[in-house]
KEMARTOR-695997 format. One record per residue (C-alpha): y, x, z. Coordinates in nm, 2 decimals. Each point is the difference from the previous one (the first is absolute). Example, Ala and Ser with C-alpha at 12.3 -4.5 7.8 and 13.67 -1.06 7.14 Angstrom:
R      yy      xx      zz
R   -0.45    1.23    0.78
R    0.34    0.14   -0.07
***
This chain:
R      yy      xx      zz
R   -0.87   -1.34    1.92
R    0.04   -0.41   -0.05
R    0.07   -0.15   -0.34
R    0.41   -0.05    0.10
R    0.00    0.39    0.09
R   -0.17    0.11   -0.32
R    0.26   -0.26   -0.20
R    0.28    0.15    0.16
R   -0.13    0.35   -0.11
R   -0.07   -0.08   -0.30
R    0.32   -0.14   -0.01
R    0.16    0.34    0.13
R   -0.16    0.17   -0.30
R    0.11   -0.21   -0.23
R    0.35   -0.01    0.07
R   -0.01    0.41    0.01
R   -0.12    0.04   -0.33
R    0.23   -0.23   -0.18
R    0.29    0.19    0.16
R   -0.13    0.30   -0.10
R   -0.01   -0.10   -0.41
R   -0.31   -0.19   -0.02
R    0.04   -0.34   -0.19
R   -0.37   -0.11    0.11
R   -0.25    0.05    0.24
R   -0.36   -0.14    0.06
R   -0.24    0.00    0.30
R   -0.37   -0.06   -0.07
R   -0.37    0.12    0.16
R   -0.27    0.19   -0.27
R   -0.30    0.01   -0.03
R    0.03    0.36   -0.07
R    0.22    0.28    0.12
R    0.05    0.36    0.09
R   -0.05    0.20    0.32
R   -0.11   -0.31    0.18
R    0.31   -0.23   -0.11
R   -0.08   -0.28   -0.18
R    0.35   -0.21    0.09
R    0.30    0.07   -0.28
R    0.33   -0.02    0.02
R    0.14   -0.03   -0.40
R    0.32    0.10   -0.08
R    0.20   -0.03   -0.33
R    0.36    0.17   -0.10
R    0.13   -0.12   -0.35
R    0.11    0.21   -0.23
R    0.38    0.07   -0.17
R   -0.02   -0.26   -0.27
R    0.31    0.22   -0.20
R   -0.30    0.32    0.04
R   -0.27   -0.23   -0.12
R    0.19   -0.14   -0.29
R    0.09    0.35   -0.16
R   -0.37    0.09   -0.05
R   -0.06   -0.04   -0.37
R   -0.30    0.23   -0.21
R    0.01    0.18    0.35
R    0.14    0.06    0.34
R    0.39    0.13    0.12
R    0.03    0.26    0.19
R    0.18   -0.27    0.22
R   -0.33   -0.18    0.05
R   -0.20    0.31    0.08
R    0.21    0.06    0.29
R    0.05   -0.33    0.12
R   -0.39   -0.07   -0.04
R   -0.03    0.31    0.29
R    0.30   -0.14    0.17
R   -0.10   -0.33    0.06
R   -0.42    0.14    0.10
R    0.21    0.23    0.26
R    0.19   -0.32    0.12
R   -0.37   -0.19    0.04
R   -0.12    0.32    0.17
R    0.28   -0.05    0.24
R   -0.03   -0.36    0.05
R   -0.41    0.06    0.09
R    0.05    0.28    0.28
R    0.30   -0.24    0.17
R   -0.24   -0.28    0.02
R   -0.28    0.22    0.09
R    0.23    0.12    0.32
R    0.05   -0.31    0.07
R   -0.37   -0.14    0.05
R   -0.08    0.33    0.14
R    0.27   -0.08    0.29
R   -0.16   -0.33    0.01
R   -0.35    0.16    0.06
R   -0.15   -0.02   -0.36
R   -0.15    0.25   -0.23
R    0.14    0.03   -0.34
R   -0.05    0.15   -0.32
R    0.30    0.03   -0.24
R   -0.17    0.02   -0.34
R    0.18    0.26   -0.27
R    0.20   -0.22   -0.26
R   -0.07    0.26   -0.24
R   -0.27    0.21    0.06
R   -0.30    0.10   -0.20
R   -0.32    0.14    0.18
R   -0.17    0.20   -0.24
R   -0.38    0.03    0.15
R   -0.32    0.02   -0.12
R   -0.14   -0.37    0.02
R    0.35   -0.17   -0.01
R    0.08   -0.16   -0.31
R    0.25    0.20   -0.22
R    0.42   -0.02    0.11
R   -0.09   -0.28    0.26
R    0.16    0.04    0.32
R   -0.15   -0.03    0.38
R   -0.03   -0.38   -0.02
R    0.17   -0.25   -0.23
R    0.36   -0.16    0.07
R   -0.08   -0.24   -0.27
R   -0.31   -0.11    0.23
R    0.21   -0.10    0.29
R    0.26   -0.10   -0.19
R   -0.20   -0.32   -0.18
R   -0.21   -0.06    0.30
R    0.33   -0.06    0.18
R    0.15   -0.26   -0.26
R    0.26    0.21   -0.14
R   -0.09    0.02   -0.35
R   -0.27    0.06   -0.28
R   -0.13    0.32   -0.22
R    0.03   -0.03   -0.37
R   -0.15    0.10   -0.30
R    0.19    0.35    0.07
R   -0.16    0.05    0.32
R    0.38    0.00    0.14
R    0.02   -0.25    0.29
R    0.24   -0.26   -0.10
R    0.20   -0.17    0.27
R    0.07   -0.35    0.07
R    0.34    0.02   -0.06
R    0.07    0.34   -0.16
R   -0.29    0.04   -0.21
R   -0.10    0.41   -0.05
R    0.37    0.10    0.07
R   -0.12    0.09    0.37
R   -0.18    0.27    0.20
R   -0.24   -0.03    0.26
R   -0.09    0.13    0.34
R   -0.27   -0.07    0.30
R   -0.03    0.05    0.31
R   -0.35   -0.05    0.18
R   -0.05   -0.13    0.32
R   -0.23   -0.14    0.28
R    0.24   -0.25    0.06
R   -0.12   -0.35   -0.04
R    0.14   -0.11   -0.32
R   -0.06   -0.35   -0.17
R   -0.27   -0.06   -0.28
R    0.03    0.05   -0.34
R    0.25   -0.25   -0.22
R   -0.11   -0.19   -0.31
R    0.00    0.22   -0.31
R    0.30   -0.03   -0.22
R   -0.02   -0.05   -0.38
R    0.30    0.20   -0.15
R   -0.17    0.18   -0.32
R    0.07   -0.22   -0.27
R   -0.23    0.20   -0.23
R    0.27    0.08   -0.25
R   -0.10    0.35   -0.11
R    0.36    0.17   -0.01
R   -0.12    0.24    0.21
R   -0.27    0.10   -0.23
R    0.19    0.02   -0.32
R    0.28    0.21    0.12
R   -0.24    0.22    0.23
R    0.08    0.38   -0.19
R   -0.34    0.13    0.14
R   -0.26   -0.26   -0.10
R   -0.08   -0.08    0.37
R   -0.03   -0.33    0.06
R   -0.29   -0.17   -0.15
R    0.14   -0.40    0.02
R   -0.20   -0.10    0.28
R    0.08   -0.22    0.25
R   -0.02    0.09    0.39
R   -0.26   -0.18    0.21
R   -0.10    0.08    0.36
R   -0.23    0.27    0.03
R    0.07    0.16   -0.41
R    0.05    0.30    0.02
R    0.29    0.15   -0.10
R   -0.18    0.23   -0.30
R   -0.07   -0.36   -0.17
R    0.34   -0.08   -0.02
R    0.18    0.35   -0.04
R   -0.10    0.34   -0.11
R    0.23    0.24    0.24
R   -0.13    0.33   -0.10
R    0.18   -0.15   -0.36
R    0.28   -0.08    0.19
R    0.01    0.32    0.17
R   -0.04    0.20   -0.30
R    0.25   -0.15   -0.17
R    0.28    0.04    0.23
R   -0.06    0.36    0.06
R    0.03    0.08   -0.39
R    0.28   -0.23   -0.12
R    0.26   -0.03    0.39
R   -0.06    0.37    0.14
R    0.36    0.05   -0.11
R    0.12   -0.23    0.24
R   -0.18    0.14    0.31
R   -0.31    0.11    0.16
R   -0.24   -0.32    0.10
R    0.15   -0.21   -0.31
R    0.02   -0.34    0.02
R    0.00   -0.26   -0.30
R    0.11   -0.37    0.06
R   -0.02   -0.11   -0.30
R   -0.31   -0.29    0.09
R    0.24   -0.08    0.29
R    0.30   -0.05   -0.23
R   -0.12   -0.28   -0.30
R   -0.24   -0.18    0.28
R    0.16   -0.37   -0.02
R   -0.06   -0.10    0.40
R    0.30    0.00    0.19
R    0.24   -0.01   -0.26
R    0.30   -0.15    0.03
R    0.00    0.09    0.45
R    0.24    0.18    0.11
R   -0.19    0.41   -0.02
R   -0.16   -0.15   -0.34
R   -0.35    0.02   -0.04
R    0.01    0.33   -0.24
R   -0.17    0.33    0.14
R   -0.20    0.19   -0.07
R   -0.32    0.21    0.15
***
């Protein structure tokens, strides 16, 4: 396949996911992958900005079921593009949007590989203090998806800067989980965040709003991407 083919496909792919819901997208090569796949395709879908305002000492029941919502939508959005480069005579793997793999040797609630990875290696955004990857335009009012590839895709982009360093996160965190750190390449994650904490937390105080809680609240006071148009207020 020349370069104009593989711009017109990635073209193709492009076009699909932002007519099915997603408000970014990112193509970049890994140096790391899964099942052979080092090539990601990032995808981002914003979230409600009303849902994300009316989280307060806790989540809504609205954002519990909007957070699943919008992870079914990304789900959906990953298998059409998969379809699609498998017609075109490329392997893909569509990566979970919310999935945790809970095996001996895997760090603790982590999933099969990290959206947030691709999603800063291909120029979308940042991770903050919260461990919450903050978008370039919507801050952490966004979730993620990716779908790997052994299509070509372009190097990685210059990392962006969007953690201002301003600790909200911290002081409103309920469980104690983030320790004020900020992100680097290569920290990992139990530097900057405790999610068994996290974890533990949610299960005690927002069982009563449904199995697999979620909390937001990190997501809500974080000050990048304020003032957009989805806000720049959710939450985990």
């Amino acid at each position: 396949m020349g370069n104009s083919q593989r711009e017109q496909l990635y073209e193709r792919l492009e076009t699909l996911a932002r007519e099915l819901g997603a408000c970014d997208i990112g193509f970049v090569a890994l140096e790391e992958g899964e099942a052979g796949l080092k090539n990601a395709i990032s995808l981002v879908v914003p979230l409600s900005d009303v849902v994300v305002s009316e989280i307060d000492n806790g989540p809504t029941h609205s954002y519990f079921h909007h957070y699943r919502t919008v992870n079914a939508l990304l789900d959906h959005i990953m298998l059409r593009l998969g379809l699609l480069l498998q017609k075109e005579g490329w392997r893909y793997l569509p990566i979970a949007a919310s999935q945790s793999i809970n095996q001996p040797g895997r760090p603790p609630f982590s999933g099969r590989f990290s959206h947030k990875q691709a999603a800063v290696a291909a120029g979308l955004g940042d991770i903050g203090q919260s461990n919450l990857f903050l978008h370039r335009v919507y801050g952490p009012a966004v979730r993620l998806g990716t779908v790997l590839t052994d299509l070509p895709l372009p190097p990685p982009a210059d990392r962006l800067h969007l953690c201002t360093g301003c600790g909200a996160c911290r002081r409103a965190c309920p469980a104690g989980a983030i320790e004020g750190v900020m992100w680097q390449p290569g920290r990992a994650r139990e530097e900057l965040f405790d999610a068994a904490a996290c974890s533990a937390h949610m299960k005690k105080a927002y069982q009563h709003i449904g199995r697999g809680a979620v909390c937001g609240i990190c997501m809500r006071v974080c000050p990048v991407g304020a003032g957009t148009e989805s806000g720049g207020e959710d939450g985990r």
